[in-house]
C-alpha positions in Angstrom: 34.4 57.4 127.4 35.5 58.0 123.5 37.9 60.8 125.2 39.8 58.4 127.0 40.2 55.6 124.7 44.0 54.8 124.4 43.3 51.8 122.1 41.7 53.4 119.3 42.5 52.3 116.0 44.0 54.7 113.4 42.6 55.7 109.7 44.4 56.3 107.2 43.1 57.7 103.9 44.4 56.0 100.9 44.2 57.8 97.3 44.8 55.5 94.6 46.9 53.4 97.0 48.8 56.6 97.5 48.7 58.4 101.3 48.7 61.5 100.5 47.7 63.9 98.1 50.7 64.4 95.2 50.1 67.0 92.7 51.9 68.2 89.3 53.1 71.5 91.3 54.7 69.1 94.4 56.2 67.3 91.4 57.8 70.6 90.5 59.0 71.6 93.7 60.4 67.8 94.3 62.7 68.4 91.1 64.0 71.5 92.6 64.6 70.5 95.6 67.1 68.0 94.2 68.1 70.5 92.1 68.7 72.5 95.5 70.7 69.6 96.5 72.9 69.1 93.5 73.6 73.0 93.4 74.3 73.4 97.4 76.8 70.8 97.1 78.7 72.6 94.5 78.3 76.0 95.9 79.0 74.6 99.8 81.7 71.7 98.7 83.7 73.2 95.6 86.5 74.1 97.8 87.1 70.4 99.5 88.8 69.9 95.5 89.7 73.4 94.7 91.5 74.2 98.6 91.0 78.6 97.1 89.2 79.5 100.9 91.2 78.2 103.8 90.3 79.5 107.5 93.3 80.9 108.6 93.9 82.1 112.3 97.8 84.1 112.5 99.6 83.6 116.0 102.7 85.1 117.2 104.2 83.2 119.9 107.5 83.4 121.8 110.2 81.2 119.4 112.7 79.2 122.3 114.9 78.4 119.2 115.2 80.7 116.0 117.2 79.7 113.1 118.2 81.3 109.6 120.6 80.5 107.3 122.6 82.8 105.1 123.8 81.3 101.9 126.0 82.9 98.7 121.9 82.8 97.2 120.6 85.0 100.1 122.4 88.4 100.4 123.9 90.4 97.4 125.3 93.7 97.5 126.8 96.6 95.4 128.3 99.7 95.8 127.9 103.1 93.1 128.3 106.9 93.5 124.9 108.4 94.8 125.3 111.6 92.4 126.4 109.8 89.4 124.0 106.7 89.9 127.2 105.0 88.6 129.0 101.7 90.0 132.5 102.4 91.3 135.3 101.1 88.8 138.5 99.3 90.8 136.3 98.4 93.7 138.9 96.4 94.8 141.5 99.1 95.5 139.0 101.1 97.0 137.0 99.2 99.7 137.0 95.8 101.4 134.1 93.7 102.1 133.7 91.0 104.7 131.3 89.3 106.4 131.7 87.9 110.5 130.2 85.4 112.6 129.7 86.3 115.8 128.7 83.2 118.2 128.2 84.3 121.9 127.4 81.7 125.3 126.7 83.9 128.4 129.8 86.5 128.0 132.4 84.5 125.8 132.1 85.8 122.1 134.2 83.7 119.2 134.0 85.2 115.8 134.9 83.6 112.6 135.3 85.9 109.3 134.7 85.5 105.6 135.9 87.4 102.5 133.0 88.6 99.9 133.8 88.1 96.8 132.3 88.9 93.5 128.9 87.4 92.5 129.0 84.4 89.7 126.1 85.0 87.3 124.9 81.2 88.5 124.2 83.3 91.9 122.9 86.5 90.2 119.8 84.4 88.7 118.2 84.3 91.5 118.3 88.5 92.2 117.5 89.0 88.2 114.1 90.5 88.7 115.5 93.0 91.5 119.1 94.1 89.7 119.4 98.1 89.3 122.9 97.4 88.4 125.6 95.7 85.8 125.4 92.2 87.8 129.3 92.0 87.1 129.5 94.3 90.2 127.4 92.8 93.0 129.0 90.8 95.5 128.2 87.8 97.5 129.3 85.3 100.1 131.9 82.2 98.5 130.3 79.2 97.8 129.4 77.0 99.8 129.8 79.0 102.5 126.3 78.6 104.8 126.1 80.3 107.8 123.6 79.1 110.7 122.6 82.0 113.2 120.7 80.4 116.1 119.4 81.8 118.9 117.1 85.6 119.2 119.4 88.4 119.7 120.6 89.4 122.7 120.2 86.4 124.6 122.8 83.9 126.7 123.3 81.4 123.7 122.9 83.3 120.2 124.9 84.5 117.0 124.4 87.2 114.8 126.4 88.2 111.2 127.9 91.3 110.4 128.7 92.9 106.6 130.8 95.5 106.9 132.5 97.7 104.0 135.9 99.6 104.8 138.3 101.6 103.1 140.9 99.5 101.3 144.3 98.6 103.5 146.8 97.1 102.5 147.9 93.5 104.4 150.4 91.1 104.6 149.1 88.8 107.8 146.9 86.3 106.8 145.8 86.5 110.3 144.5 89.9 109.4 142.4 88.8 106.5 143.4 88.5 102.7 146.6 89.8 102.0 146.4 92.9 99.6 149.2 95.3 98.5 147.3 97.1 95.8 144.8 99.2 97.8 144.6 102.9 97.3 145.8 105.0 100.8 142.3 106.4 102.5 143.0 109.8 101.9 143.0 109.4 97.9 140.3 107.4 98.0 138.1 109.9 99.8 139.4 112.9 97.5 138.7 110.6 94.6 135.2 109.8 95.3 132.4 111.2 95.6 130.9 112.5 99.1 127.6 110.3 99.1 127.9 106.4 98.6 125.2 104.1 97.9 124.7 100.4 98.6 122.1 98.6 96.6 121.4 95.4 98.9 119.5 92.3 97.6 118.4 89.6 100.5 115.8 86.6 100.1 113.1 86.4 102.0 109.5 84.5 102.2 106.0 85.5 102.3 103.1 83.3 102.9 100.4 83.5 100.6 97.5 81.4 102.7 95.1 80.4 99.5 98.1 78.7 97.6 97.5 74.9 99.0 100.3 73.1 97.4 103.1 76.4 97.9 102.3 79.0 100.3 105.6 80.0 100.8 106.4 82.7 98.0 110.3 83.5 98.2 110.7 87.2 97.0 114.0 90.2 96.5 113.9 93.0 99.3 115.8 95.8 97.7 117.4 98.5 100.2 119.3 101.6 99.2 121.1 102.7 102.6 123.1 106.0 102.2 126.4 107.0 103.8 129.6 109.1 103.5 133.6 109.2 103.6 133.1 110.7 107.3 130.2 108.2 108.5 129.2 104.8 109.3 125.8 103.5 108.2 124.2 100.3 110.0 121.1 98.7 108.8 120.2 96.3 111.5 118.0 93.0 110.0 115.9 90.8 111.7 114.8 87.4 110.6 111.8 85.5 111.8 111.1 81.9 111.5 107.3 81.5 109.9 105.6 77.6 110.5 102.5 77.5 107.9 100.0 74.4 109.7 97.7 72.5 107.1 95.0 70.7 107.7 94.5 68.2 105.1 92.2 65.9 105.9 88.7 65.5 103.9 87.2 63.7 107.0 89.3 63.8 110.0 92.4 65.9 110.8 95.6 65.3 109.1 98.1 68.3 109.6 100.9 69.3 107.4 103.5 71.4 108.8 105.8 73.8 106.6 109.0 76.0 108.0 109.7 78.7 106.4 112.5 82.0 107.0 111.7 85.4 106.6 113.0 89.2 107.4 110.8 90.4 109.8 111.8 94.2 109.9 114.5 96.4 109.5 116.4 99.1 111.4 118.7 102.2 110.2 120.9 105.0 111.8 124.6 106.6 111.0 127.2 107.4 113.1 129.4 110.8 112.1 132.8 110.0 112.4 135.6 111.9 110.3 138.6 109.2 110.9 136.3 106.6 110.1 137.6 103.5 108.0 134.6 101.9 108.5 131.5 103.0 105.9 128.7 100.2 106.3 128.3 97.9 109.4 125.2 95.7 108.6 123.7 93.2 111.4 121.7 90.4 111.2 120.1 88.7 114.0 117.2 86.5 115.0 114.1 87.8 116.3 112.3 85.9 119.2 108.7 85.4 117.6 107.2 82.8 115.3 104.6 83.5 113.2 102.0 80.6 112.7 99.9 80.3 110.4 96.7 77.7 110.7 95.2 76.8 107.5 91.7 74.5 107.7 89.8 73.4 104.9 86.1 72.7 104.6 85.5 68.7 105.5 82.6 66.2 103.3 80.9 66.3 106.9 80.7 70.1 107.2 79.3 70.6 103.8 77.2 67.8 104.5 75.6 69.6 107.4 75.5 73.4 105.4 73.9 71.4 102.7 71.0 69.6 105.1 70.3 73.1 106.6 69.7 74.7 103.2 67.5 72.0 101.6 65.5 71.9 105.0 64.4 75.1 105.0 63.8 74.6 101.6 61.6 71.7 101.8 59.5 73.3 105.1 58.7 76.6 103.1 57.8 73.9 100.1 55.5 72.5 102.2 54.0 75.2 103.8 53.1 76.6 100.6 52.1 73.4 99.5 49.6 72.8 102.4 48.0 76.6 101.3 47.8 75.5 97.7 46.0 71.7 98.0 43.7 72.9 101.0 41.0 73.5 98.7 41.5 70.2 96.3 41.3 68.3 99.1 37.9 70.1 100.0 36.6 68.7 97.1 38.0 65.5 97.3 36.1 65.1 100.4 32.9 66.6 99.1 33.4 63.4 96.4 33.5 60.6 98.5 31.1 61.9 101.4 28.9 63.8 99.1 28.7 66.8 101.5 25.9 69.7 101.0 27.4 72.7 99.1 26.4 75.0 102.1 30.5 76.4 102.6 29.4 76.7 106.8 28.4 73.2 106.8 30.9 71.7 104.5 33.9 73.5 106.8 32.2 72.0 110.2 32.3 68.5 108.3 36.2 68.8 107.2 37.0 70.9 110.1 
C-alpha cells in the first residue's frame, strides 16, 4: 500500500537551517561563476559599444535607376611625353580637351559640350596624395559644372560622358566650341612630338570599409596611365556603380540606417589605328546596372544575453557535477552523525543507498 500512496508527505533535511550542504570549495566555484558572468559579458558584449565586428552579407542586385555625378572634384587629367616622362609645354596650341553629355530616350540622342580647362590648386587638393605631375598642368571640368548621368548604359532612357583629347584646330564659330586662332597645324604638331603620349588620369571613387561604424564609405584616387600615338585613338571605357551600405543600429530592436554611396566598378581599354586621326583619347563613362548592398548587423543586449546564459550554464552543471563527486563522502559522514550508523562500509551504503 506504501507504493501507491500519492499523499505522502515530503522530508526535507535541514543543516543549520540551511537545505543543502554548502562548502568552502562551492564557495569558490560560486565566485567564479560570477566571475564567468562578469567576464562573458565583456568578451560576448564588447562590441554592442565598440560596433569593430559587424555581420555583413554583400548582394548584387539589378539597379532600375543608377546615378553618378561628375564634378570639377571628380576627374583630373594630364598629358606628358611617354619617353621623356615630361609634361607637354604650350598644351594649349597643341591639343584640345572637352568633355560631352550625351542624353539618349529610345533613339533621339541630345548632346551638350563643355570646355576643360586647367585645374585651380583649390581642386588639386583633393588629388594631392595621387599627383605624378607639376599640378599647374592637370586639367579639370569648370566649376560648378555637375553632370548627372542616369540611367545603365545601353538602355532606352540613359546618358553617358565622353573626354576626348584632339589635335589643336583653329575656330572661329562659337557653335563649333571656343574660338581659337593660335593652334599649331596637325602636321607640326605630330613632327614636334614625340610618338608615344601618355595621359595620367585622376577620378574619385569610394570603397566601403564594413568595420568603420560611423564612416564606411572611404573616398580614394584611382590613377590610370592609358598610352596612345599621333596615328591612334585610345578609349578607356569607365563604369560607375551605385553602392547602398544598410546599418542596423538598434541595441534591442531593429533600427536601420541606410548610406548611398558612388563608385567605379571596373574599367575597359582598347586603341584604334588610324593615321588621319585628329582624335587621340576618347574616354566613356557610363552607369553600370548593378547595386552593391551591403548589410551590416550588430550584436543586440538580448543576443549576448542568451551567449552569456549558455556559457555560465554549462559552467554551473559541470560545477555541480563535480561538486556532487567531491561532498558524496562528507555527507556519508554527516549521516553516520546523526543516525549513528555501524562502520561496516556494506551496511552503511545499504542505509544511505
Amino acid at each position: 500500500m506504501e507504493k501507491i500512496d500519492l499523499l505522502y508527505s515530503p522530508i526535507e533535511l535541514n543543516i543549520k537551517g540551511e537545505k543543502g550542504l554548502k562548502t568552502k570549495l562551492g564557495g569558490i566555484f560560486t565566485i567564479l561563476a560570477l566571475f564567468f558572468f562578469t567576464a562573458s559579458f565583456f568578451a560576448f558584449g564588447i562590441d554592442i559599444f565598440y560596433k569593430k565586428e559587424p555581420k555583413i552579407i554583400e548582394v548584387l542586385k539589378n539597379n532600375p535607376s543608377p546615378l553618378f555625378q561628375i564634378t570639377p572634384e571628380s576627374i583630373a587629367f594630364t598629358l606628358y611625353d611617354q619617353e621623356s616622362v615630361i609634361q607637354y609645354e604650350e598644351n594649349e596650341r597643341k591639343f584640345m580637351a572637352y568633355l560631352e553629355i550625351f542624353r539618349y530616350v529610345g533613339l533621339n540622342r541630345t548632346h551638350e559640350r563643355f570646355d576643360i580647362v586647367k585645374c585651380t590648386p583649390e581642386k588639386m587638393k583633393y588629388f594631392n596624395d595621387s599627383i605624378y605631375f607639376s599640378e599647374d598642368k592637370y586639367y579639370c571640368l569648370p566649376n560648378e559644372t555637375n553632370i548627372d548621368i542616369y540611367g545603365a548604359f545601353n538602355t532606352y532612357n540613359f546618358s553617358q560622358a565622353r573626354i576626348q583629347v584632339d589635335f589643336c584646330k583653329n575656330n572661329t564659330d562659337i557653335e563649333n566650341g571656343s574660338i581659337r586662332n593660335n593652334c599649331y597645324s596637325t602636321d607640326f604638331i605630330k613632327k614636334n612630338i614625340t610618338e608615344r603620349i601618355q595621359m595620367n588620369i585622376l577620378m574619385k571613387s569610394v570603397s566601403i570599409v564594413n568595420n568603420d561604424y560611423l564612416n564606411p564609405g572611404k573616398t580614394h584616387i584611382i590613377s590610370k596611365m592609358i598610352n596612345t600615338d599621333v596615328n591612334t585613338w585610345s578609349r578607356m571605357n569607365v563604369f560607375f556603380r551605385n553602392i547602398e551600405v544598410s546599418t542596423d543600429k538598434g541595441f534591442i530592436s531593429s533600427d536601420i540606417e541606410n548610406e548611398n554611396y558612388q563608385s567605379v566598378d571596373h574599367i575597359l581599354t582598347d586603341s584604334i589605328w588610324n593615321n588621319n586621326t585628329d582624335t587621340i583619347f576618347s574616354h566613356i563613362f557610363a552607369n553600370g546596372n548593378e547595386i552593391k548592398i551591403h548589410v551590416r548587423s550588430y550584436e543586440k543586449i538580448q543576443d549576448v544575453f542568451a551567449l552569456m546564459g549558455g556559457f555560465i550554464s554549462l559552467f554551473i552543471n559541470i560545477s555541480k557535477g563535480f561538486l556532487r563527486f567531491k561532498n558524496h563522502t562528507l555527507i556519508i559522514d554527516l549521516f553516520n552523525k546523526v543516525y549513528r550508523i555501524s562502520h561496516n562500509e556494506n551496511e552503511e551504503r545499504k542505509v544511505i543507498i
